[in-house]
N, CA, C and O atoms as CSV, one atom per row, in Angstrom:
chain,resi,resn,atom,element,x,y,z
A,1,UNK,N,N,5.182,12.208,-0.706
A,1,UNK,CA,C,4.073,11.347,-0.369
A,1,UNK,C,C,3.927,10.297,-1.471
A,1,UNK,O,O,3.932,10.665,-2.646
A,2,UNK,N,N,3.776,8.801,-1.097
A,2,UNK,CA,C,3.587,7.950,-2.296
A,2,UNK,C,C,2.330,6.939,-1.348
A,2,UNK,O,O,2.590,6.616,-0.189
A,3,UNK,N,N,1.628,6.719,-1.697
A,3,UNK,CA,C,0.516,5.631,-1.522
A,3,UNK,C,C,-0.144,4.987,-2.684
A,3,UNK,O,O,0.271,5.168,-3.829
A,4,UNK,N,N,-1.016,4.347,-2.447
A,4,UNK,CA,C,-1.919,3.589,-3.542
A,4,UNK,C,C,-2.480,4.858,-4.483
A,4,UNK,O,O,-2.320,4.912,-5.702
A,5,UNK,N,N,-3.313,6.075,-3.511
A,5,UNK,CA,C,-4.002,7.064,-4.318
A,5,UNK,C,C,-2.707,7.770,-4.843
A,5,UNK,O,O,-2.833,7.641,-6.060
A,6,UNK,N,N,-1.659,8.371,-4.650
A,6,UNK,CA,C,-0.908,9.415,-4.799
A,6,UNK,C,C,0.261,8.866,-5.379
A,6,UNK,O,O,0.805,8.108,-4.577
A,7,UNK,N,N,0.865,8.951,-6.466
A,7,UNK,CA,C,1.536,7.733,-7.317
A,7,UNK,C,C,2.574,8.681,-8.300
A,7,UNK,O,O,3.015,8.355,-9.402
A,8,UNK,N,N,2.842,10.040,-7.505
A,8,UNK,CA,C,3.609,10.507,-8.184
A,8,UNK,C,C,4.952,10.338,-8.128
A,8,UNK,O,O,5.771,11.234,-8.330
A,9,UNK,N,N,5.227,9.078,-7.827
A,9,UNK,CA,C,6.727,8.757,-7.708
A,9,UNK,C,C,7.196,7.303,-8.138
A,9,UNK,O,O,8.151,6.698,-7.651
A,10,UNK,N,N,6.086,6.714,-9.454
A,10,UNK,CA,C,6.421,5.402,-10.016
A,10,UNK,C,C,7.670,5.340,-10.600
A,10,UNK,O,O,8.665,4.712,-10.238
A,11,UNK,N,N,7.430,6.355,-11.924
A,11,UNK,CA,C,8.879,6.097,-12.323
A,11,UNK,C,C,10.062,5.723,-11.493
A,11,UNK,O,O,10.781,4.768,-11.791
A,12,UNK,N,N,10.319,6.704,-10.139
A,12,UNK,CA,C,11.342,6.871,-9.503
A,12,UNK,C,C,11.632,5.597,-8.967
A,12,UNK,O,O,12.757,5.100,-9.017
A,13,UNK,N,N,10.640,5.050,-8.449
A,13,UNK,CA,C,10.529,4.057,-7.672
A,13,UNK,C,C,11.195,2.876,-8.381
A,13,UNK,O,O,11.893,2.009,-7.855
A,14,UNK,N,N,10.730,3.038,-10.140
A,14,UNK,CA,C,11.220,1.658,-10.912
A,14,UNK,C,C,12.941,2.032,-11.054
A,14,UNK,O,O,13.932,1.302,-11.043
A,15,UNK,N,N,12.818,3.103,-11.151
A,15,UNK,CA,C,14.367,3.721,-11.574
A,15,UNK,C,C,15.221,3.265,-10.428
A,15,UNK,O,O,16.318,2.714,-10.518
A,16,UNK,N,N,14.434,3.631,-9.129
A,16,UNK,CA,C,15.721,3.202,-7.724
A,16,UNK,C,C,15.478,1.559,-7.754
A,16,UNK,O,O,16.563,0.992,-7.630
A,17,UNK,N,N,14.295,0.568,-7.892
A,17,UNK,CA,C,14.526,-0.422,-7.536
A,17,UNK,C,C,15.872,-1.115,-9.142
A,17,UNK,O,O,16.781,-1.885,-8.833
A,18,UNK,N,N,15.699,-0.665,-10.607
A,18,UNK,CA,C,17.017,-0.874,-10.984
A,18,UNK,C,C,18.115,-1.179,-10.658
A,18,UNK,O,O,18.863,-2.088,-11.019
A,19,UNK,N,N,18.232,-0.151,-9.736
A,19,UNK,CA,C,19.642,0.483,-9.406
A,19,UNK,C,C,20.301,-0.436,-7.951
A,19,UNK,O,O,21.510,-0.594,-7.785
A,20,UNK,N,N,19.073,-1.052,-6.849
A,20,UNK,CA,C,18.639,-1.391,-6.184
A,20,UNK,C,C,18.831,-0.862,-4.915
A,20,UNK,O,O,19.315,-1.442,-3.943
A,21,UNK,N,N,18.385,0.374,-4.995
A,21,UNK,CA,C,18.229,1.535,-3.805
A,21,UNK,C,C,16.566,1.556,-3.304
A,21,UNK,O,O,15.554,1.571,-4.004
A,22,UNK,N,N,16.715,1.551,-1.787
A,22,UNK,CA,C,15.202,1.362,-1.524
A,22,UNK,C,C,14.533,2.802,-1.396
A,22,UNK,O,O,15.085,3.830,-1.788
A,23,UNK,N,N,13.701,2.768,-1.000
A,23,UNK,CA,C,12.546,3.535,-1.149
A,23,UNK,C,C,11.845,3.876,0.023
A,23,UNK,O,O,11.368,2.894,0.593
A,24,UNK,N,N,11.651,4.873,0.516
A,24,UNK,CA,C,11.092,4.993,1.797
A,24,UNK,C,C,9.290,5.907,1.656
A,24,UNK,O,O,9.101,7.124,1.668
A,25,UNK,N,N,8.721,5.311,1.592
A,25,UNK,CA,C,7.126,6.175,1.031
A,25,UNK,C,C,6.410,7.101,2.185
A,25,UNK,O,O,5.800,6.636,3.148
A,26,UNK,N,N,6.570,8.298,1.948
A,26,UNK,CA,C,5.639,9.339,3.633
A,26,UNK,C,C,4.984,8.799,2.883
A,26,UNK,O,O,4.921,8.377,1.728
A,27,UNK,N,N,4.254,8.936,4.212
A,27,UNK,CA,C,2.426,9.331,4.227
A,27,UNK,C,C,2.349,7.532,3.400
A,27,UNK,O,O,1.945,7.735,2.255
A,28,UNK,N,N,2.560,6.167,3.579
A,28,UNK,CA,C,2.223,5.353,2.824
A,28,UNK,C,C,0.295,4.980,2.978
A,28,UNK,O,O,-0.474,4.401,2.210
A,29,UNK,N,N,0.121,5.528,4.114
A,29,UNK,CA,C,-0.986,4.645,4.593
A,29,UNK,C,C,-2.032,6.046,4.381
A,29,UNK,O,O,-3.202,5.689,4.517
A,30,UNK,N,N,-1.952,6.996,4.193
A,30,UNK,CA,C,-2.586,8.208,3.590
A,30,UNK,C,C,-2.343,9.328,5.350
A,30,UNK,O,O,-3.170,10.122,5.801
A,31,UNK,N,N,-1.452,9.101,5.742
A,31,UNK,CA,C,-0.890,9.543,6.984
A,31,UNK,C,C,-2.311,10.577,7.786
A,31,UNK,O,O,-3.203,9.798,8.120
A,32,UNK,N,N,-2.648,11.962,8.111
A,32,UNK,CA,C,-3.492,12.043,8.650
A,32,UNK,C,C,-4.981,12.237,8.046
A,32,UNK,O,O,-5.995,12.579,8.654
A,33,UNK,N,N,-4.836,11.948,6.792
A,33,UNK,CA,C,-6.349,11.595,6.054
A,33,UNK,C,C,-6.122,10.017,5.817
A,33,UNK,O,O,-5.543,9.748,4.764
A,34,UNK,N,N,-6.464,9.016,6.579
A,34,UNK,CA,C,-6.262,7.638,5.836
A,34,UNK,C,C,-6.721,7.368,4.721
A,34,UNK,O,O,-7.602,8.137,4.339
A,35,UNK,N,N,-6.421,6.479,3.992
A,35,UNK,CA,C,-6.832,6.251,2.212
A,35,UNK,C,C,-8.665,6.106,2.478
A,35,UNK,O,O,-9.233,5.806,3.527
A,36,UNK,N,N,-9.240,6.414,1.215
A,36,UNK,CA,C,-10.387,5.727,1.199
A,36,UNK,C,C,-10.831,5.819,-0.390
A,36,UNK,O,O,-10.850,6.771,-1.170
A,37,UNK,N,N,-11.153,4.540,-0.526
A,37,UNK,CA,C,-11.579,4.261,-1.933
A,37,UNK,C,C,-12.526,3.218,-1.774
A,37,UNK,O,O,-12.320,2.375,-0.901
A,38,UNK,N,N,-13.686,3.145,-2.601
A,38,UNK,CA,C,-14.701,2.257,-2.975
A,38,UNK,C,C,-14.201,0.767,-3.514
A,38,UNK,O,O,-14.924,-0.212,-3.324
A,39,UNK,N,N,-13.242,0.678,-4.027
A,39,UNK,CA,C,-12.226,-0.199,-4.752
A,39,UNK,C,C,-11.556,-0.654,-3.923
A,39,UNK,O,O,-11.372,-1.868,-4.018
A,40,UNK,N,N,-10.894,0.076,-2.753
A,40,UNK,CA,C,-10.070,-0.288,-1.500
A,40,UNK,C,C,-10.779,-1.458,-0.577
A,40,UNK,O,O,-10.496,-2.613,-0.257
A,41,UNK,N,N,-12.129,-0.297,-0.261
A,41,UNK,CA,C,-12.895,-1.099,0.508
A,41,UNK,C,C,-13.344,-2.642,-0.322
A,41,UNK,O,O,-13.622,-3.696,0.248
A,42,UNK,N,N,-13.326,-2.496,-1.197
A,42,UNK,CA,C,-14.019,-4.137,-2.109
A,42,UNK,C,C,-12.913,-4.786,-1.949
A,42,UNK,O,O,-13.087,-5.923,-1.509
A,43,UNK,N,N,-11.847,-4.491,-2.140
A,43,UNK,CA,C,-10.738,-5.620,-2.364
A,43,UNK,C,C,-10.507,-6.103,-0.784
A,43,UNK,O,O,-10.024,-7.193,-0.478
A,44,UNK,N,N,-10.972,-5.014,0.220
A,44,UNK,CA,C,-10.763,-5.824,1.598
A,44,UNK,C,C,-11.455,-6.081,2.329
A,44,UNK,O,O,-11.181,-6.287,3.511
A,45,UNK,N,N,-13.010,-6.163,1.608
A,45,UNK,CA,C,-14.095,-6.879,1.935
A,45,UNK,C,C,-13.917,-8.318,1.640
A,45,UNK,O,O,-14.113,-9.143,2.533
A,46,UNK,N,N,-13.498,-8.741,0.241
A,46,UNK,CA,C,-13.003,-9.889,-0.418
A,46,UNK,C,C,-12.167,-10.583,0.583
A,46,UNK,O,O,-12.526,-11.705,0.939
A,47,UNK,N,N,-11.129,-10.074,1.067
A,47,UNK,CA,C,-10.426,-10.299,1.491
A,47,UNK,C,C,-10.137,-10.905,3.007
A,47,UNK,O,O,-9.211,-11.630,3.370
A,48,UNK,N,N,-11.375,-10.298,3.859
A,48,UNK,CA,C,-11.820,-10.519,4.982
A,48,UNK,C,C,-10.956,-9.599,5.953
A,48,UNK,O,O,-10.878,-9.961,7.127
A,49,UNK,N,N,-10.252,-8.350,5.528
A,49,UNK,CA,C,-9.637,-7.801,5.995
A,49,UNK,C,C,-9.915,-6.261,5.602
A,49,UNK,O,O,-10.844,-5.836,4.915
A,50,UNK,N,N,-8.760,-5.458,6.280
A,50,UNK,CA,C,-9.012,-3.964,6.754
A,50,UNK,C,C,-8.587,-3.269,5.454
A,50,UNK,O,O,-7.988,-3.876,4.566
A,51,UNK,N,N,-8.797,-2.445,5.405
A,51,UNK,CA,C,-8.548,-1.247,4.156
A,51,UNK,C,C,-7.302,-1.351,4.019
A,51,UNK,O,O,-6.816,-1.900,3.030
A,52,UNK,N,N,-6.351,-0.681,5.296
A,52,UNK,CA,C,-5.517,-0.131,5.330
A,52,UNK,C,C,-3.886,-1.448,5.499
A,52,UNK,O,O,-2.665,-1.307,5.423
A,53,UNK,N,N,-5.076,-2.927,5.816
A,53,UNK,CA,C,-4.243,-3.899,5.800
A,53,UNK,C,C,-3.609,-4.037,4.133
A,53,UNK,O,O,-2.546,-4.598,3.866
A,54,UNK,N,N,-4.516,-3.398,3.133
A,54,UNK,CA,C,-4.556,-4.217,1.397
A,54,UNK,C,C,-4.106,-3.206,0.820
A,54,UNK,O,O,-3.748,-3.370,-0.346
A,55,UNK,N,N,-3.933,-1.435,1.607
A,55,UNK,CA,C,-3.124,-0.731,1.132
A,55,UNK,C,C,-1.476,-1.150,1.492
A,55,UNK,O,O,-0.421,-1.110,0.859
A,56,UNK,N,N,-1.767,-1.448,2.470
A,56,UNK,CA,C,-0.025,-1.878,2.649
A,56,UNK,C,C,0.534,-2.668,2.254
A,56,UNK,O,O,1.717,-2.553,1.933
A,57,UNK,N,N,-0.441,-4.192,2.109
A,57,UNK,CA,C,0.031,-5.063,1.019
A,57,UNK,C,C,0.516,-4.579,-0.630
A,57,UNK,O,O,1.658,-4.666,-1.080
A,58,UNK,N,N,-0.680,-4.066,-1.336
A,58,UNK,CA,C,0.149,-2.921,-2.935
A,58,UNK,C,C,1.281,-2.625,-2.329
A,58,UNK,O,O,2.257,-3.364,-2.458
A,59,UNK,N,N,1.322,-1.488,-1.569
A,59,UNK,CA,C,2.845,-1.046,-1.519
A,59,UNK,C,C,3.612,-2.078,-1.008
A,59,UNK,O,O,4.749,-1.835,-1.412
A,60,UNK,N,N,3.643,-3.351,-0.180
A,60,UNK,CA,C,4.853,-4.025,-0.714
A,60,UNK,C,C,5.117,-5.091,-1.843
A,60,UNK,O,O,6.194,-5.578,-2.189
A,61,UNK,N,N,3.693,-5.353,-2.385
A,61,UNK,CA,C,3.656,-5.781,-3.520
A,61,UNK,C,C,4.333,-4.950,-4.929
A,61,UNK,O,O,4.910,-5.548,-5.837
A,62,UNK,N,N,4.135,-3.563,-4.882
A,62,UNK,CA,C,4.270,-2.954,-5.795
A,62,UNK,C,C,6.040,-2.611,-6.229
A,62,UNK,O,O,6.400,-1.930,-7.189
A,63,UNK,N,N,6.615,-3.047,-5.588
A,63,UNK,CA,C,8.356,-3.075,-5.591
A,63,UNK,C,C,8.937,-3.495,-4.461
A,63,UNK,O,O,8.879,-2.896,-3.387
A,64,UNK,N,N,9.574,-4.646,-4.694
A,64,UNK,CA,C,10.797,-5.126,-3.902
A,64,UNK,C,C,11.391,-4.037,-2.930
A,64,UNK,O,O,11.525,-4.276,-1.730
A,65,UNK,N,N,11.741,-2.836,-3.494
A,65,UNK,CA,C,12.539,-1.762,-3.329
A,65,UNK,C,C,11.977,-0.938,-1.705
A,65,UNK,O,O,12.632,-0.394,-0.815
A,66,UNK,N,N,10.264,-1.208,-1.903
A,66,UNK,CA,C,9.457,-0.005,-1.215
A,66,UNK,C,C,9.446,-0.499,0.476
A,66,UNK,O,O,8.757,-1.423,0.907
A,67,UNK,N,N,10.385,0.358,1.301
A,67,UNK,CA,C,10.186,-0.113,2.600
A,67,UNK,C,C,9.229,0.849,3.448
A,67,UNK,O,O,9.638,1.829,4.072
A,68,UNK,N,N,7.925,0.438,3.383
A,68,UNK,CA,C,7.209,1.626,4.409
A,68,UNK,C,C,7.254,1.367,5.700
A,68,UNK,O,O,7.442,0.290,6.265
A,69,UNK,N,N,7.040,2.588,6.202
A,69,UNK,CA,C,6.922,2.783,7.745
A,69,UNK,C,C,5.776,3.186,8.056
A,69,UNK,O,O,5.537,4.349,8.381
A,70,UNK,N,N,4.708,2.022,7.973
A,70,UNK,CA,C,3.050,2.976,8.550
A,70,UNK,C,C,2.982,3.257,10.371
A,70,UNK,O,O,2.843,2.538,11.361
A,71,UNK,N,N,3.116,4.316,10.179
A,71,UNK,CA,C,2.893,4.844,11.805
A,71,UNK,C,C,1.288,4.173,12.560
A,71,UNK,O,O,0.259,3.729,12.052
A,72,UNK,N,N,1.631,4.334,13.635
A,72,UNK,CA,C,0.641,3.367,14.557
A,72,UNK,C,C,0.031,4.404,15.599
A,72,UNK,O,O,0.782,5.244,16.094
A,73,UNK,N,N,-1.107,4.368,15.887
A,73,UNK,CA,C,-1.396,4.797,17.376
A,73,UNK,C,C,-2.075,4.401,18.173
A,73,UNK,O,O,-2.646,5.026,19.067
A,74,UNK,N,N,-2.102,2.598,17.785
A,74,UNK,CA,C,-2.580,1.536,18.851
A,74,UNK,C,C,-2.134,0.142,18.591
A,74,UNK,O,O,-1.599,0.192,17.483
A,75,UNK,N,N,-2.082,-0.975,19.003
A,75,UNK,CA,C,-2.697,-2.226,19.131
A,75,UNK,C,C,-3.461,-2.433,17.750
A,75,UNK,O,O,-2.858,-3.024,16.854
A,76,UNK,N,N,-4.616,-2.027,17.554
A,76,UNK,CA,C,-5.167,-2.800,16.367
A,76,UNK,C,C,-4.430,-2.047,15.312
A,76,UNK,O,O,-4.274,-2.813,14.361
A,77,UNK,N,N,-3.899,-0.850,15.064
A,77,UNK,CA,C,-3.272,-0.451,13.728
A,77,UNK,C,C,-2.174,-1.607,13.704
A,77,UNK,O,O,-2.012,-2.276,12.683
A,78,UNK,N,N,-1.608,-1.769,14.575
A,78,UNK,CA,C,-0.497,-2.539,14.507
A,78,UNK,C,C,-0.712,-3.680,13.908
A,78,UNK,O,O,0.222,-4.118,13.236
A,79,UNK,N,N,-2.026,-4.503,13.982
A,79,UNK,CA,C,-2.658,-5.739,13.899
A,79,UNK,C,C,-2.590,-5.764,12.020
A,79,UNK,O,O,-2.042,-6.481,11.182
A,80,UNK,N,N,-3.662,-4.300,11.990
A,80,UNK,CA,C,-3.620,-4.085,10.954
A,80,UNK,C,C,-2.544,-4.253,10.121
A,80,UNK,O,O,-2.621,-5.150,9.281
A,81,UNK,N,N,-0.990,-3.188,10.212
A,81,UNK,CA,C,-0.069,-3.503,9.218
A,81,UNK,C,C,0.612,-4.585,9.396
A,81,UNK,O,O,1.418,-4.878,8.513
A,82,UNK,N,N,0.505,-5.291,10.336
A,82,UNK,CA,C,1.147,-7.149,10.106
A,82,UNK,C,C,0.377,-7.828,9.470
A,82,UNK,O,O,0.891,-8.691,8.759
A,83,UNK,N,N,-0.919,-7.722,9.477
A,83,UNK,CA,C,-1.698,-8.441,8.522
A,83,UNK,C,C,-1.195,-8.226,7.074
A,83,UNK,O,O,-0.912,-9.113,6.268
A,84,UNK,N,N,-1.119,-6.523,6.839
A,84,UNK,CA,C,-0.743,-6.180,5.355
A,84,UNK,C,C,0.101,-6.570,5.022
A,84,UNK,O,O,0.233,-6.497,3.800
A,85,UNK,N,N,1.355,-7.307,5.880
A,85,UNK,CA,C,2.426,-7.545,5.526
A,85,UNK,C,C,2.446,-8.854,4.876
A,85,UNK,O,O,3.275,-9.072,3.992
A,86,UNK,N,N,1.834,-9.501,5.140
A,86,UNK,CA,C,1.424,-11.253,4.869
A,86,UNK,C,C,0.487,-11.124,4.157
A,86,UNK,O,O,0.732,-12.046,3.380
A,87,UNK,N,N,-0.484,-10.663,3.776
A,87,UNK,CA,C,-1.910,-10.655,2.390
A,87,UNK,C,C,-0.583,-10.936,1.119
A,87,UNK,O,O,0.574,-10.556,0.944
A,88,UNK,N,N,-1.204,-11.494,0.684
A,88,UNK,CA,C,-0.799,-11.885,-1.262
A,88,UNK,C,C,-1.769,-11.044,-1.768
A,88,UNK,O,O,-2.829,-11.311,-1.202
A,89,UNK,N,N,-1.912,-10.092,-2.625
A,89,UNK,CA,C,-3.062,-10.058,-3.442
A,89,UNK,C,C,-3.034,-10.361,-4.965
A,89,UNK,O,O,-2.134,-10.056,-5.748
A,90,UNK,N,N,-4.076,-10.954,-5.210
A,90,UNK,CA,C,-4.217,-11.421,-6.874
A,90,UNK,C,C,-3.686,-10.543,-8.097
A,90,UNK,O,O,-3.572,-9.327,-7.949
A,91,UNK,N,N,-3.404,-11.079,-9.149
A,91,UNK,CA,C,-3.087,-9.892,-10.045
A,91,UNK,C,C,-5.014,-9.304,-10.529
A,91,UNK,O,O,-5.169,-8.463,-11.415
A,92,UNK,N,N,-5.728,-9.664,-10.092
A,92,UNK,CA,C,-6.698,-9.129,-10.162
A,92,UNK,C,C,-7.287,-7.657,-8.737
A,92,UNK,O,O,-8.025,-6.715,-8.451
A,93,UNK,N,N,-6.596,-8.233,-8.494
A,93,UNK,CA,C,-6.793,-7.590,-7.188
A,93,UNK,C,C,-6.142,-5.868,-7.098
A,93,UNK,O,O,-6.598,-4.756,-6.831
A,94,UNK,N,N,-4.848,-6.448,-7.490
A,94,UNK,CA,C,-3.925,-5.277,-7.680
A,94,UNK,C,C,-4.120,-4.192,-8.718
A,94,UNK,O,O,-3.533,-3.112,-8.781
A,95,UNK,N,N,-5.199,-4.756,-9.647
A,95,UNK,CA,C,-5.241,-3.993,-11.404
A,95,UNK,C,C,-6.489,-3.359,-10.309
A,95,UNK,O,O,-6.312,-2.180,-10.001
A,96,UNK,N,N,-7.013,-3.650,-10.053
A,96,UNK,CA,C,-8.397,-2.753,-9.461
A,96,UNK,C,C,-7.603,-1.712,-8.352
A,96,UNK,O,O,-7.839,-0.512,-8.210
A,97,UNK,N,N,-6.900,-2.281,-7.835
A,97,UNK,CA,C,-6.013,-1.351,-7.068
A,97,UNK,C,C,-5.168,0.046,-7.654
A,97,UNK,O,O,-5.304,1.228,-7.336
A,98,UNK,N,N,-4.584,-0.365,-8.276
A,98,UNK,CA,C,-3.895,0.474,-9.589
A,98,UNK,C,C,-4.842,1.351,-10.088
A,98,UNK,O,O,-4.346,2.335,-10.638
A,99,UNK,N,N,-6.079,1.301,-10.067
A,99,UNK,CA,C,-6.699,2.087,-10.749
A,99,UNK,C,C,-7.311,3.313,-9.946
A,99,UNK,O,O,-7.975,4.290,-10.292
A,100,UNK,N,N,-6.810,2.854,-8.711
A,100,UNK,CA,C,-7.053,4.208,-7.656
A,100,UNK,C,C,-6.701,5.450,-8.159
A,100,UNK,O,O,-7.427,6.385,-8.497
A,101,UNK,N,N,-5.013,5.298,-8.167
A,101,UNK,CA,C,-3.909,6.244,-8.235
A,101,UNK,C,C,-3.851,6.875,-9.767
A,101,UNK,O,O,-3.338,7.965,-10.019
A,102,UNK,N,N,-4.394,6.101,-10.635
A,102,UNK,CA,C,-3.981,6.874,-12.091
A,102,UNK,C,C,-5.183,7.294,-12.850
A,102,UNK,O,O,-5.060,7.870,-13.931
């Protein structure tokens, strides 16, 4: 499992994008507990967007390497991770983010 909260696989992650082997993250989107953080929610209040859109943005912000697969079980999730896919977030944005997981 690797997400924003659950981050026990940085090293690895810097070690495979080195090497330039990708990365496949379960559970990216917090699979059947979705993420929830106070910090989450602010950065995608800011943002004008969904929680789970600004978790998916970190993880592809967070390494070149990281290809997730957030599972869907409608129409708007879907909406949701295309949005995440296109958000930029600030390096301010991301340090508040970061501070979920550690």
């Amino acid at each position: 499992m690797y997400n924003l909260a659950h981050r026990h696989d940085d090293k690895l992650i810097d070690r495979l994008a080195a090497d330039g082997v990708a990365y496949v993250p379960f559970f990216p989107l917090g699979g059947f507990t979705p993420l929830q953080s106070s910090a989450l929610s602010a950065v995608a209040a800011r943002l004008g967007t969904a929680p789970m859109s600004v978790a998916l943005a970190w993880l592809l912000q967070r390494s070149p390497n990281i290809l997730p697969i957030p599972g869907t079980s409608s129409v708007a999730h879907l909406r949701e991770n295309i949005t995440g896919a296109g958000l930029a977030l600030s390096h301010e944005d991301v340090t508040e983010l970061d501070a979920i997981g550690r």
